[in-house]
N, C-alpha and C positions, 0 to 999 in steps of 0.2 A: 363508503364501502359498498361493494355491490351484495345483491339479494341474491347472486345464483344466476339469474336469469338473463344476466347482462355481464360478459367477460369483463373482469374489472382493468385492464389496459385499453378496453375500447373505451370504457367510461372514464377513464382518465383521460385518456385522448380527447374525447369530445370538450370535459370539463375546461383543459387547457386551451383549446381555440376558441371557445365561449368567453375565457378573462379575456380582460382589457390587456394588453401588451403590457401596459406600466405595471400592470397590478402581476405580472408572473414573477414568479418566488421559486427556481429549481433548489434551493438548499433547504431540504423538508426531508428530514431521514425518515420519515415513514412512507415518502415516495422512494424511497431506495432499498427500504428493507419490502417493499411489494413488488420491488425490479417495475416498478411505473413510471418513470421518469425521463423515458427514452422522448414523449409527446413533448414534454415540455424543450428538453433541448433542438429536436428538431424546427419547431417554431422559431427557436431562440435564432439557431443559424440561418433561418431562410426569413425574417423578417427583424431580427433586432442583434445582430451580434458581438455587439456592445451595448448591453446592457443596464440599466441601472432600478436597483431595486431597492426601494425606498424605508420599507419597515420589513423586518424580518424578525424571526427568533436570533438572528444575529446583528440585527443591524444593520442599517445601511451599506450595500458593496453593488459593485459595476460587476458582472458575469460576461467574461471572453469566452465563445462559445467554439467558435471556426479555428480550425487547425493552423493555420497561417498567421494568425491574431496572436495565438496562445505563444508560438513559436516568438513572436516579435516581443509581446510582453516580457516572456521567459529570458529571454537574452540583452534585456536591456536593464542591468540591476543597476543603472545609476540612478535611472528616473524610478522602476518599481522595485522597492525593497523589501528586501525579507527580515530587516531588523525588528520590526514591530512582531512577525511572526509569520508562519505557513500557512494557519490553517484559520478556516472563519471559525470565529469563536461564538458560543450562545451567549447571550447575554448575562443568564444566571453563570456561564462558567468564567465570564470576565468578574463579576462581582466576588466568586469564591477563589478568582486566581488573585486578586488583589490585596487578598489576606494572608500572602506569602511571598517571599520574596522572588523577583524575577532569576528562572533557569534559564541561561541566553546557551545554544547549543551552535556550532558550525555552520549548519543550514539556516540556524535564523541569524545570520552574520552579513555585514560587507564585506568586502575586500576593505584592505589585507588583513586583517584577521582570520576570514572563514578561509583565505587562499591557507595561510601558515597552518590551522589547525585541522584543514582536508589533509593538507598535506603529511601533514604528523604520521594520521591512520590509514591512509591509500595502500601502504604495503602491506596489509594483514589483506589485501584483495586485489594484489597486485598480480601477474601472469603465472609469475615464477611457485609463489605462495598457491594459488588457485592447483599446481601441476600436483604442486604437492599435496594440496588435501581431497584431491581428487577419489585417489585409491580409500580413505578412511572415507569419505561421503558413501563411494559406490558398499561402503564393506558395512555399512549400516546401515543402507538403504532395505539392502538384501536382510539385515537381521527384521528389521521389520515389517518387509512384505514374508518372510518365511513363518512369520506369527501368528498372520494375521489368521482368521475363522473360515472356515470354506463351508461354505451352502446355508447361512447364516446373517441375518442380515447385523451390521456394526456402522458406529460414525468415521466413515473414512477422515472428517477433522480432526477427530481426537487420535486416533489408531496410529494415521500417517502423516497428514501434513502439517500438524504441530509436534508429532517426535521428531519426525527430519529435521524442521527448523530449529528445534530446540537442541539437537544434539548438535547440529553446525554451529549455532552460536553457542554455548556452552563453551566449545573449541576455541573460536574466535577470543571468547573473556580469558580462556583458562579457568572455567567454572567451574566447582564441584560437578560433576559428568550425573552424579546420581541424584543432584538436586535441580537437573536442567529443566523441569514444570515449572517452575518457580520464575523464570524467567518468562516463560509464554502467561503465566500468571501478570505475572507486574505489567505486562505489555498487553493484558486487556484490560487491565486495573488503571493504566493510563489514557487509553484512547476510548473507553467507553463513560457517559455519564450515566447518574444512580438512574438504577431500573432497569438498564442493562449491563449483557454481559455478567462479568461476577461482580459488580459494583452496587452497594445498596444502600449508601447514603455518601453526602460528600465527605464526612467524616470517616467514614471506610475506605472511601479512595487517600484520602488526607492520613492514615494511618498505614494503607498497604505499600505506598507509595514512598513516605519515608521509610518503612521498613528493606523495601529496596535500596535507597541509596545512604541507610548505616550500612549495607551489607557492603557493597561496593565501596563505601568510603574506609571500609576494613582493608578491599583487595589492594586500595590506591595506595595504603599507607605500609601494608605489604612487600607491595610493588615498587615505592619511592624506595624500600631501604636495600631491595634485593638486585641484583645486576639484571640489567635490560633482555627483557625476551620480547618475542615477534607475538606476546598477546595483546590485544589493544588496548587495555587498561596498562598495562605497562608501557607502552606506547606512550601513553597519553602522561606517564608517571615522570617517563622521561625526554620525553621533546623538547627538544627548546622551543616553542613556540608553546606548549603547555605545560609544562612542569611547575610552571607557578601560578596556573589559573588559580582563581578560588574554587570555594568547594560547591559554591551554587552554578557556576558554569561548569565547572566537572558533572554536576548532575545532571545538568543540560545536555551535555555530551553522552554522557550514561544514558537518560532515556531514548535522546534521536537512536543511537545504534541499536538500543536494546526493539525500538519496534520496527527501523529499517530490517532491521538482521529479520523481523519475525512476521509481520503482519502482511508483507508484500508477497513472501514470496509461499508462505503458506497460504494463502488465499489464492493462488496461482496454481498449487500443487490442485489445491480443491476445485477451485476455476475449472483445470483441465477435463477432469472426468467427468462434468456436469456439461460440461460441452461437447466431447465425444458423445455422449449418451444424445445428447440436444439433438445432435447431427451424425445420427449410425452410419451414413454413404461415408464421411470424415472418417470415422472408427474403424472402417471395414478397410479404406486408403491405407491408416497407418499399421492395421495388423498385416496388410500386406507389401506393405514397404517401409521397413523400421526405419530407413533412411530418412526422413521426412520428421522423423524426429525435432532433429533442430530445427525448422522452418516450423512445425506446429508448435512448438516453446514459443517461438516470437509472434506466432498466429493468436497464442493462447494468455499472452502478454495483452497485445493490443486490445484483443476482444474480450478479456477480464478487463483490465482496468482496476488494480489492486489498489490503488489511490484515486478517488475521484476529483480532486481538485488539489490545488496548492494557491495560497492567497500572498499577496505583494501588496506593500501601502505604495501610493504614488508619493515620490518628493518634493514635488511639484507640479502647478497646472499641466495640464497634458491634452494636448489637440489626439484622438484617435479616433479612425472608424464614424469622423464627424460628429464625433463626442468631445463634450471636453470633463475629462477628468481633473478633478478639484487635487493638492496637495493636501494629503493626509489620508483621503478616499482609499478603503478598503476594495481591491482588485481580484477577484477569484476566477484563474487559470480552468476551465473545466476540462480538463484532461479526457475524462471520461465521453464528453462531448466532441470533443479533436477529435477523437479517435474513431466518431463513425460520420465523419464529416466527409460527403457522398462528394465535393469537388475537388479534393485530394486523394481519397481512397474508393477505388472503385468497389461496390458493392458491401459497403464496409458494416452492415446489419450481418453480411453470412459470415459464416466462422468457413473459412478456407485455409487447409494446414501445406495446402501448395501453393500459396498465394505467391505469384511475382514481388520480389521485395517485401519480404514479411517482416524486415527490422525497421520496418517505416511504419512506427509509432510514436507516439509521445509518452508513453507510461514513466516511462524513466526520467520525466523533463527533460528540459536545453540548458544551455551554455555554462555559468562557474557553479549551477545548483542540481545538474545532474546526477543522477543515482550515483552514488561514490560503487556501491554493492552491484549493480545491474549484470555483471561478467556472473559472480559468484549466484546471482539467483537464476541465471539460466543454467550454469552447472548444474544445480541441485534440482532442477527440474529435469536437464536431462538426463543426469543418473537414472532419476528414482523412472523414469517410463523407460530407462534400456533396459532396466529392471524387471520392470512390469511386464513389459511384451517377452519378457522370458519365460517370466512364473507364469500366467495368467492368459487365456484365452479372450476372456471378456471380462470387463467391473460393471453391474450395472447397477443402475438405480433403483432404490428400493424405496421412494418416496421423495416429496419435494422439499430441497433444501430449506433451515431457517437463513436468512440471512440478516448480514449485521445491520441496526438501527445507528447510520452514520449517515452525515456527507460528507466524510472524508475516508475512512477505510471501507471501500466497499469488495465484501467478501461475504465469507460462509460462515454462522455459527455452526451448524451439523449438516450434514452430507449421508444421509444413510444409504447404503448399496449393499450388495452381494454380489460375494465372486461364486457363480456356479461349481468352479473346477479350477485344479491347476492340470497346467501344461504336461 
């Protein structure tokens, strides 16, 4: 930690070109909740970007750093597979997942299975569905920017970008509407281990966590007996492709949606005002040309990075990058890393909300493991700022964000701000 004296990303920096190349470890969420982590990736791509890193809190994995790499990985799911799972696991979280039984969900699937069971739920965020929940996103967007405190400082996480999310997926389940916390609840109770977040022992997450999925294994059996609706638990009730999963792959199913639907796109909502604020020449662009809108969503995708990594086992040996990756070898995608990788994206450290080509990211992955949601979480971000730039003159910042202790959801615990005035 630094003493004051010494900007702690300079001292990180330094620390990182002092290790030995072998010995670099970017999967350290206390490099990610100090936003320090940028030195290590950068070395990563311009000296090793194929990686392998030998002992970790997780365990042995190869780190794909370059946008081009990640992109090949991504799209080759014969050789790297997401059956074993997405994300690097700790090792104490493999020893407390092995005391229950495996949730195998869609995205931790092959083909044909994960093709049949995307397929099932693509329509609850499909074009036609999106037109129509458009008007009910913008008519609540509005109820809770007209809430919010003026000249006051408040956590824009809690306020806005976990009611929005939570009131879209609520929709999405067909949820009780007035018990929608509950769901951004389960879905830090799943992606956080004890000490963070609301998590305080594994026994607590092992408790709050089935308490979610008896609730939903309520809606399913609901669901199974009542006629087909367009919510995705009903979906998923009546598919042919799932209708008879078991109840432990249903739950699998239940969690992927419930932190897709929630962690991405709220940490994006939060993302954005932390980066206007970063970059006021950007803020003072978009309050003068709301059109710029959609091109700062996809600005404010890339340069959050709401997921930083997704992991693939290899199936076999694998020549890459003059590496040869072992079958079984744990693969970690660094997304977050693609995305400011200087020989595909120019200048890709600035946040530019007129950037040439701002949908040229990786946030959402490539090929059969592509964000199913990526349509629906840019809607709900750009409601909620055609919103904002209505009400509001300025949000600014009223202190520096916490953020979350992961290397896989990187986003916002609180956001504090104040809005001076409305419009």
């Amino acid at each position: 930690m630094s003493d004051g004296s010494i900007d702690l990303k300079s001292e990180e920096r330094a620390k990182v070109y002092a290790t030995p190349l072998d010995e670099l470890n970017p999967a350290q969420p206390e490099l990610f909740r100090q936003d320090a982590m940028w030195s290590c990736f950068e070395r990563l791509r311009a000296e090793a970007p194929v990686h392998y890193t030998a002992e970790s809190d997780y365990g042995p994995f190869w780190s794909i750093t370059r946008y081009n790499d990640i992109m090949a990985i991504d799209t080759n799911h014969q050789v790297f597979s997401s059956a074993d799972g997405i994300t690097l696991q700790s090792l104490e979280s493999k020893a407390e997942m092995a005391k229950r039984p495996s949730r195998p969900s869609f995205i931790s699937m092959d083909p044909p299975r994960h093709d049949e069971q995307r397929k099932t739920v693509s329509p609850a965020v499909a074009p036609a569905n999106l037109h129509a929940m458009a008007p009910v996103i913008r008519e609540r967007a509005g109820v809770i920017l007209d809430g919010l405190p003026i000249g006051e400082e408040f956590d824009w996480v809690d306020l806005v970008s976990k009611e929005l999310t939570a009131m879209t997926l609520a929709t999405l389940f067909d949820f009780p509407f007035e018990e929608r916390r509950r769901l951004t609840h389960w879905s830090d109770m799943m992606t956080n281990a004890p000490g963070f977040g609301p998590v305080k022992s594994w026994d607590h997450k092992r408790d709050e966590v089935a308490e979610c999925f008896d609730v939903f294994g309520q809606m399913w059996d609901e669901r199974q007996k009542a006629e087909p609706r367009s919510d995705l638990i009903s979906m998923l009730a009546h598919g042919a492709a799932t209708r008879d999963m078991d109840r432990h792959e249903f739950n699998g199913n239940v969690g992927l949606l419930i932190i897709g639907g929630n962690d991405t796109t709220r940490n994006t909502i939060s993302g954005s005002v932390f980066a206007l604020n970063t970059y006021p020449d950007q803020y003072a662009k978009l309050r003068a040309n709301p059109e710029l809108i959609a091109s700062m969503v996809s600005e404010t995708i890339r340069w959050q990075t709401p997921l930083a990594h997704m992991r693939r086992t290899a199936t076999e040996d694998f020549e890459f990058g003059g590496r040869t990756i072992k079958a079984g070898d744990n693969v970690a995608m660094w997304y977050v890393s693609g995305n400011r990788d200087d020989s595909v994206i120019e200048s890709p450290n600035a946040y530019l909300i007129d950037r040439p080509r701002p949908r040229m990211h990786m946030s959402f992955g490539f090929g059969i493991h592509r964000c199913v949601g990526n349509r629906l979480a840019e809607l709900q971000l750009t409601i909620i700022w055609e919103e904002m730039l209505k009400r509001f003159p300025d949000i600014q910042l009223a202190g520096e964000p916490t953020r979350t202790h992961s290397v896989f959801v990187k986003g916002y615990e609180t956001l504090p701000v104040i809005i001076p005035r409305r419009n």
